[in-house]
C-alpha positions as YAML, in Angstrom:
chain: A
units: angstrom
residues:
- id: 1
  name: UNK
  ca: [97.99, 90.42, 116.53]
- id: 2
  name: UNK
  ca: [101.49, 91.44, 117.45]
- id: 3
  name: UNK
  ca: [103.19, 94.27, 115.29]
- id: 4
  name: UNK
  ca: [106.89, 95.41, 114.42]
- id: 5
  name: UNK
  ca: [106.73, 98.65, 114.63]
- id: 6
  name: UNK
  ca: [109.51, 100.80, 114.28]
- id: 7
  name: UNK
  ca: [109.97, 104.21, 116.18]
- id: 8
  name: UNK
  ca: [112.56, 106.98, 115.91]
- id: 9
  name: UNK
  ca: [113.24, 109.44, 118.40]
- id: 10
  name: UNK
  ca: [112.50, 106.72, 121.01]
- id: 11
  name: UNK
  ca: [114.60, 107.94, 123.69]
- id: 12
  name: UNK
  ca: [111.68, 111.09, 125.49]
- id: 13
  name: UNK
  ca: [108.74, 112.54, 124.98]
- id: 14
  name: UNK
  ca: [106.24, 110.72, 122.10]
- id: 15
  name: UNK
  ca: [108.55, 108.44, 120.98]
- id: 16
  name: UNK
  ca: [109.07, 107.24, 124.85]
- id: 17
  name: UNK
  ca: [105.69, 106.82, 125.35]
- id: 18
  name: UNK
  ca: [104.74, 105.59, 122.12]
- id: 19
  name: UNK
  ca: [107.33, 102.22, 122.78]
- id: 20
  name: UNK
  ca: [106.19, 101.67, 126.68]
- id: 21
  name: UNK
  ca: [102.42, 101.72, 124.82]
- id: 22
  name: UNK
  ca: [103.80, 99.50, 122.29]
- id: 23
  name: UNK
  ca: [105.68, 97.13, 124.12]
- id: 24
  name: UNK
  ca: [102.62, 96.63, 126.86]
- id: 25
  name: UNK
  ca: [100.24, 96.20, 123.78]
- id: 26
  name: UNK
  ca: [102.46, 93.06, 122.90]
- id: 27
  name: UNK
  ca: [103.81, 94.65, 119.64]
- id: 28
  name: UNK
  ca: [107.83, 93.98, 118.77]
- id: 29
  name: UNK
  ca: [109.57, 97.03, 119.05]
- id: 30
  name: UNK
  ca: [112.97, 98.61, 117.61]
- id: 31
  name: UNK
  ca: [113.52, 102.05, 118.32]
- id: 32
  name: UNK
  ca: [116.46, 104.75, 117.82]
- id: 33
  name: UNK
  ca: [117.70, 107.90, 119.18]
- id: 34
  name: UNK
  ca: [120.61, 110.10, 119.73]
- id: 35
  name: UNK
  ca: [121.06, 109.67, 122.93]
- id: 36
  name: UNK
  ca: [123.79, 106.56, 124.25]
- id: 37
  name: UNK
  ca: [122.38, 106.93, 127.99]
- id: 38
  name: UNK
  ca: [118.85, 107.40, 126.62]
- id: 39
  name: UNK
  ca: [118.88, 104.51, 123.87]
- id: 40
  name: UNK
  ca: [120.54, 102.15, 126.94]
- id: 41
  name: UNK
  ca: [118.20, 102.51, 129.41]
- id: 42
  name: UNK
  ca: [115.17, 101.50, 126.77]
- id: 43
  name: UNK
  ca: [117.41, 98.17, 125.89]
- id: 44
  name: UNK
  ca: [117.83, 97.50, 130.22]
- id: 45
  name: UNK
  ca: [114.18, 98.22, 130.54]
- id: 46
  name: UNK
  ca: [113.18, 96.19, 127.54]
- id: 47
  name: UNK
  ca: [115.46, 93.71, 126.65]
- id: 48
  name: UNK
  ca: [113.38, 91.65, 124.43]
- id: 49
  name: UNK
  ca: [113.17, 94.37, 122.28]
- id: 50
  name: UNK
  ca: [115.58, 96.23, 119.75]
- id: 51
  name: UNK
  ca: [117.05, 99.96, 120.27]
- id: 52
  name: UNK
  ca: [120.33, 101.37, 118.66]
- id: 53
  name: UNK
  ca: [122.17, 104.84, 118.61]
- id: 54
  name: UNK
  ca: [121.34, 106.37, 115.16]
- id: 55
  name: UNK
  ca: [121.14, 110.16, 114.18]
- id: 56
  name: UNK
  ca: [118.28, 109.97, 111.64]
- id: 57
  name: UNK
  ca: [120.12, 113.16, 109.85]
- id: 58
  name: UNK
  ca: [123.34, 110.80, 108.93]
- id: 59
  name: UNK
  ca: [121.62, 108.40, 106.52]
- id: 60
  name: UNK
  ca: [124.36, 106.17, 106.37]
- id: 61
  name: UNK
  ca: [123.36, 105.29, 110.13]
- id: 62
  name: UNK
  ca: [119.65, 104.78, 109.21]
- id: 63
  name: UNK
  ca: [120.52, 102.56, 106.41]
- id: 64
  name: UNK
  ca: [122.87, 100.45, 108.63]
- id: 65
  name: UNK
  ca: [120.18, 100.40, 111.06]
- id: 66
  name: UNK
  ca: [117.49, 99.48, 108.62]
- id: 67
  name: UNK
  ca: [119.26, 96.65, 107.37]
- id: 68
  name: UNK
  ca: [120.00, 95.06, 110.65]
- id: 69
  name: UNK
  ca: [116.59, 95.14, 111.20]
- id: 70
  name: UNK
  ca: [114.95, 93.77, 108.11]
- id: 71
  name: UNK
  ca: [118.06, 91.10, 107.82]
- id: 72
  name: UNK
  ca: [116.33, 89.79, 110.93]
- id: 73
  name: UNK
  ca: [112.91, 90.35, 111.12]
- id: 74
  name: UNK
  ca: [111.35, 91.39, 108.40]
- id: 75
  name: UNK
  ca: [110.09, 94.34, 106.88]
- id: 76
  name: UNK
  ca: [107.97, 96.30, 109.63]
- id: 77
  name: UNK
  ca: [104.21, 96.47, 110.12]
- id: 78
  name: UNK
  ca: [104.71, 100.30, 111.39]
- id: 79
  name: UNK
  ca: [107.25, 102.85, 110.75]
- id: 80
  name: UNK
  ca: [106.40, 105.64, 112.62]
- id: 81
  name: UNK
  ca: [108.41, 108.82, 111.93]
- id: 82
  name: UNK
  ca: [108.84, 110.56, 115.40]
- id: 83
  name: UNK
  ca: [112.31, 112.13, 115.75]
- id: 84
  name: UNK
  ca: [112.12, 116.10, 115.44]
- id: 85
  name: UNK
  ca: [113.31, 119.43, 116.97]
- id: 86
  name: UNK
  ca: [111.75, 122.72, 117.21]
- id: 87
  name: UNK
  ca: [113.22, 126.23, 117.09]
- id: 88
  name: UNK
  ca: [113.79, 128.63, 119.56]
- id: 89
  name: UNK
  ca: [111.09, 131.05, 119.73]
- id: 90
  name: UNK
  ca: [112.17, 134.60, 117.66]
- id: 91
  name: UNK
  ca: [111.15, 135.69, 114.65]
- id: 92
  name: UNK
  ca: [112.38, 134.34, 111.06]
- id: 93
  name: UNK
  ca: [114.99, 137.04, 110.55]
- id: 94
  name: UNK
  ca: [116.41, 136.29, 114.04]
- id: 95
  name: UNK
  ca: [117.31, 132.61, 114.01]
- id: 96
  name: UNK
  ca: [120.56, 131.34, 113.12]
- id: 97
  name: UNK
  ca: [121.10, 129.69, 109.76]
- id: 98
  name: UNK
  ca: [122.79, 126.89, 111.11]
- id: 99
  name: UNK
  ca: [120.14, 125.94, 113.79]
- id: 100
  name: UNK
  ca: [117.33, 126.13, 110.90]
- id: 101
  name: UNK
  ca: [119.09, 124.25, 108.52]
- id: 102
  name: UNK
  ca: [119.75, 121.21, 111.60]
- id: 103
  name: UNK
  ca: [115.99, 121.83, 112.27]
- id: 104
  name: UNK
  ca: [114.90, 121.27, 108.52]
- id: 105
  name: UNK
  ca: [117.94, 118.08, 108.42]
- id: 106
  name: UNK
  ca: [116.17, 116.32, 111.37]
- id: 107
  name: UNK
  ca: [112.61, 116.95, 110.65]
- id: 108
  name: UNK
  ca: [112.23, 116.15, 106.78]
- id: 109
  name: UNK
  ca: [115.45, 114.99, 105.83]
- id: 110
  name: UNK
  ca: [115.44, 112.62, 108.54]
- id: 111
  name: UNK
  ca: [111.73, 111.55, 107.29]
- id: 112
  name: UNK
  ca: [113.00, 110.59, 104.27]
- id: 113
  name: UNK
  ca: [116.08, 108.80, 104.94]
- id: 114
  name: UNK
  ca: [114.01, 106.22, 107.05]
- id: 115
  name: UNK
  ca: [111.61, 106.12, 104.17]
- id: 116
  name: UNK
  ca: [114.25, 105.42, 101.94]
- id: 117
  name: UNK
  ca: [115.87, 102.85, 104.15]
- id: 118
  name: UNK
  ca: [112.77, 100.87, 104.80]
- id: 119
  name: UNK
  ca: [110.12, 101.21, 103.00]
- id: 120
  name: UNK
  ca: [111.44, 99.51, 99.73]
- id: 121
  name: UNK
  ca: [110.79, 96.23, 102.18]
- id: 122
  name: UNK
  ca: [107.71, 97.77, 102.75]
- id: 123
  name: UNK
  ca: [106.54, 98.24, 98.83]
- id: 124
  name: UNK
  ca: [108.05, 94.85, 97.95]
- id: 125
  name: UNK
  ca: [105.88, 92.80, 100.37]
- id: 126
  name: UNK
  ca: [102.89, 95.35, 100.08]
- id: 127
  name: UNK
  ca: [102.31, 95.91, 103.11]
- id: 128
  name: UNK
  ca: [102.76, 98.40, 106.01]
- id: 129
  name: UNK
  ca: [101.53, 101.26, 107.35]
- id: 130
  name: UNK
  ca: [103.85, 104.79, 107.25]
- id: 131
  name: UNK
  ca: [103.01, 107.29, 110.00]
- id: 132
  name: UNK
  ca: [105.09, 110.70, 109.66]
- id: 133
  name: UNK
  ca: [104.49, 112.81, 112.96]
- id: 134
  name: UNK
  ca: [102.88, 116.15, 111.68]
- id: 135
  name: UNK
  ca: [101.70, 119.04, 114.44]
- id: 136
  name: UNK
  ca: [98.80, 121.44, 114.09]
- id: 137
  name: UNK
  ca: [101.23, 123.61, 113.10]
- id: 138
  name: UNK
  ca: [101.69, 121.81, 110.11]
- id: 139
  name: UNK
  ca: [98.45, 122.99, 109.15]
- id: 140
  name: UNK
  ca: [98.29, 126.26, 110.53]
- id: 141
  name: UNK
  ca: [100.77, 128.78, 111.58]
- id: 142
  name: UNK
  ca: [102.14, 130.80, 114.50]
- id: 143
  name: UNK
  ca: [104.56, 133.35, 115.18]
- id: 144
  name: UNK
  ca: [108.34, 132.48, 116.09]
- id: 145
  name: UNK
  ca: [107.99, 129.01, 115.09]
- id: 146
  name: UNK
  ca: [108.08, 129.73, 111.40]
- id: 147
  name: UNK
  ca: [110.96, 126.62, 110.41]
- id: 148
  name: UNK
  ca: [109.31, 124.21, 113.06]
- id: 149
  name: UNK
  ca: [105.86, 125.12, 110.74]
- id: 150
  name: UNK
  ca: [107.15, 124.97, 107.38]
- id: 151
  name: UNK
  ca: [108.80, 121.37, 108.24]
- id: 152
  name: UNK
  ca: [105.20, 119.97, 109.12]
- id: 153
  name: UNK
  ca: [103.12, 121.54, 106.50]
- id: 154
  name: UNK
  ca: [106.44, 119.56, 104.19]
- id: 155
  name: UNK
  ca: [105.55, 116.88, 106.45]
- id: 156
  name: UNK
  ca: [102.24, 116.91, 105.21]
- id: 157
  name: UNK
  ca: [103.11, 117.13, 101.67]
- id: 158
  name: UNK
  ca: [105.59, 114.28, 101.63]
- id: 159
  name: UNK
  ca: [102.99, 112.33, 103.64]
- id: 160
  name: UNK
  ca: [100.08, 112.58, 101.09]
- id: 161
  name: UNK
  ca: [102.60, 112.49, 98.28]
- id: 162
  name: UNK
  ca: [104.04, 109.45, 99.18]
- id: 163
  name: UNK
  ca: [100.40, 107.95, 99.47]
- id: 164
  name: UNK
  ca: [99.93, 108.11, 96.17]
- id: 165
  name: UNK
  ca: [102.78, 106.37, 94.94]
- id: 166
  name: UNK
  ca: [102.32, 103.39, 97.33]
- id: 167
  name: UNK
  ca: [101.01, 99.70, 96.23]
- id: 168
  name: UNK
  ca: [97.63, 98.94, 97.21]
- id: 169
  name: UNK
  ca: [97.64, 97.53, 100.93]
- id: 170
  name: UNK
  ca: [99.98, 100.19, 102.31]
- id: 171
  name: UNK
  ca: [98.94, 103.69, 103.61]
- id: 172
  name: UNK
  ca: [100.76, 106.93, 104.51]
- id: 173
  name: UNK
  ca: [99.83, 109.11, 106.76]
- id: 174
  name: UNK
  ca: [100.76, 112.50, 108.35]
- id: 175
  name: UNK
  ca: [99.80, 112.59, 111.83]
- id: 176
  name: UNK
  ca: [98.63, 115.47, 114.53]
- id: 177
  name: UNK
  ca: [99.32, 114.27, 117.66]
- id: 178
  name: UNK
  ca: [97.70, 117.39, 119.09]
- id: 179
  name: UNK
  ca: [98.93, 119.50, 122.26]
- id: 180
  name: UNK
  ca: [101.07, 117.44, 124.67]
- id: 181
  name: UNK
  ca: [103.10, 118.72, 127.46]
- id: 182
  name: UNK
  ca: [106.15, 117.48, 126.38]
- id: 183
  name: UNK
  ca: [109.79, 119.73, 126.30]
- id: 184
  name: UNK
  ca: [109.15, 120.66, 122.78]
- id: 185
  name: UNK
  ca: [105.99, 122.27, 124.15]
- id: 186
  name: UNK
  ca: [107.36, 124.21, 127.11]
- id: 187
  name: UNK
  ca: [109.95, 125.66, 124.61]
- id: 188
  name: UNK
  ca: [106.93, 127.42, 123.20]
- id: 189
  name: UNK
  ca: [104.42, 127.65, 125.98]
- id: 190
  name: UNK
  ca: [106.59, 128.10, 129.33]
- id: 191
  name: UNK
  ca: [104.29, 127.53, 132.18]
- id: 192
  name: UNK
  ca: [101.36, 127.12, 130.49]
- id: 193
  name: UNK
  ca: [102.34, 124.39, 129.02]
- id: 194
  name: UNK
  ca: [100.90, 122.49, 132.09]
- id: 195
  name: UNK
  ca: [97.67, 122.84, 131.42]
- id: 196
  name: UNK
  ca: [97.83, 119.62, 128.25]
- id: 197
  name: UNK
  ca: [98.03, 116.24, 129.09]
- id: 198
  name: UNK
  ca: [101.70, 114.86, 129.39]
- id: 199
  name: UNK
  ca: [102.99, 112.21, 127.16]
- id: 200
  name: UNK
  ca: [101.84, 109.16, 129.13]
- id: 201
  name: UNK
  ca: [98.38, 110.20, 129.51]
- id: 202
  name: UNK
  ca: [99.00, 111.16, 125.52]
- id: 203
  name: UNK
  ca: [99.65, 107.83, 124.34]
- id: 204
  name: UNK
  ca: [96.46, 105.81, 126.19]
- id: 205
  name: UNK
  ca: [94.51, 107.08, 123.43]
- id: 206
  name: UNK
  ca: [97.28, 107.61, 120.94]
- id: 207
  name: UNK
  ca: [98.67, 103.37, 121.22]
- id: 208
  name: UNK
  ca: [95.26, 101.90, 120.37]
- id: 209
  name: UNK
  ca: [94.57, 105.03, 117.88]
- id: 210
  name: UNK
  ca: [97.59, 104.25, 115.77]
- id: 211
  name: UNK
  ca: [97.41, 100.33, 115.87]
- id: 212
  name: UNK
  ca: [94.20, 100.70, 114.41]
- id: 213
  name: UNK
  ca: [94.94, 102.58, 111.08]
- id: 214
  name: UNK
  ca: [94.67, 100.53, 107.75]
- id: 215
  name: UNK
  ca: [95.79, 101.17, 104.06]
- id: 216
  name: UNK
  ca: [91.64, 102.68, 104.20]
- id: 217
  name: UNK
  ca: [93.71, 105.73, 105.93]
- id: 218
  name: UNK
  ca: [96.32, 106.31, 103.08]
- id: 219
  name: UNK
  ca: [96.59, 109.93, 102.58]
- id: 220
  name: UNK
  ca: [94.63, 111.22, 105.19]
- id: 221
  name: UNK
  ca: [95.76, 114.12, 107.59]
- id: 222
  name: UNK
  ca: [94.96, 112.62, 110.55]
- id: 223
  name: UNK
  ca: [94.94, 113.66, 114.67]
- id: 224
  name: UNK
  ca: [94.74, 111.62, 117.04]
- id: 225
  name: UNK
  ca: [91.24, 111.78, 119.46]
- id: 226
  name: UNK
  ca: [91.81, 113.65, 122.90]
...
């Protein structure tokens, strides 16, 4: 049964991946990112489908965006919480307040604007499924990533938070997609950053993975299989 099934950060890496999976599974997509060449090669490519320039930190551009979507369509099936940024590796006392605070804006403020913007659609036709992107490192920890890992361990909290305030027939749920060689990865990794699969081989398991979950996965810290 066909989905909509919202994605942010839709322009590289996961969220790229995660709307070619989508859109070949038949779902109805609508996706965002920062990017204007990024955001109009997805609408050439896919032009029965729904993308738009929104910074997920400005949430006066989510809400627009939100309600141009639900006006039309509908509450979605699937809002999946992609857009994020890492740090540059150096310890805590090294990094620049302003690049940790943009860090913290885009990976948990962000995650809660879009929550804000859609999901009272969500709660009022109970229904829906809420899938924040978490990281192992949201439930662990490593050096020089220290902001990147206290954004996904908030990830996680908001996630299972949020799952208990939800109406029967919905489900949140902070996700691990596990080790992918995307950008965000050779950041940390360099080189060696090779040796994971790469986004498209990522999402073969991750597309059928996700469309599966069900309001029986509400609160759950869940990774996807590789």
């Amino acid at each position: 049964m066909s989905k909509k099934i919202v994605v942010t950060g839709a322009t590289r890496g996961l969220g790229r991946a995660l709307v070619e999976g989508f859109v070949r599974s038949g779902n109805q997509v609508f996706g965002c990112g920062r990017s204007e060449d990024g955001v109009q090669a997805l609408q050439d490519r896919f032009s029965d489908h729904i993308f738009e320039v929104v910074d997920v930190t400005d949430f006066a551009q989510v809400e627009n965006w939100a309600e141009s979507i639900t006006e039309q369509f509908g509450a979605p099936d699937l809002l999946i919480n992609n857009a994020g940024i890492i740090n540059s590796n150096a310890p805590l006392w090294e990094l620049e307040i302003n690049e940790v605070s943009k860090l913290f804006d885009a990976n948990i403020l962000g995650v809660f604007y879009c929550i804000k913007a859609f999901v009272p659609k969500m709660v009022k036709q109970q229904s829906g499924i809420i899938v924040n992107l978490s990281s192992g490192w949201g439930r662990s920890t490593s050096p020089e990533v220290a902001p990147y890992c206290a954004s996904k361990w908030a990830i996680e909290g908001l996630s299972k938070a949020l799952a208990q305030e939800l109406p029967p027939g919905m489900a949140s749920i902070p996700l691990n997609p596990g080790v992918i060689n995307t950008d965000m990865l050779q950041s940390c990794f360099g080189s060696s950053a090779e040796a994971y699969p790469n986004s498209q081989e990522w999402a073969e398991l991750a597309i059928p993975y996700i469309l599966s979950l069900s309001p029986e996965d509400n609160g759950q810290s869940l990774t996807v299989p590789q």
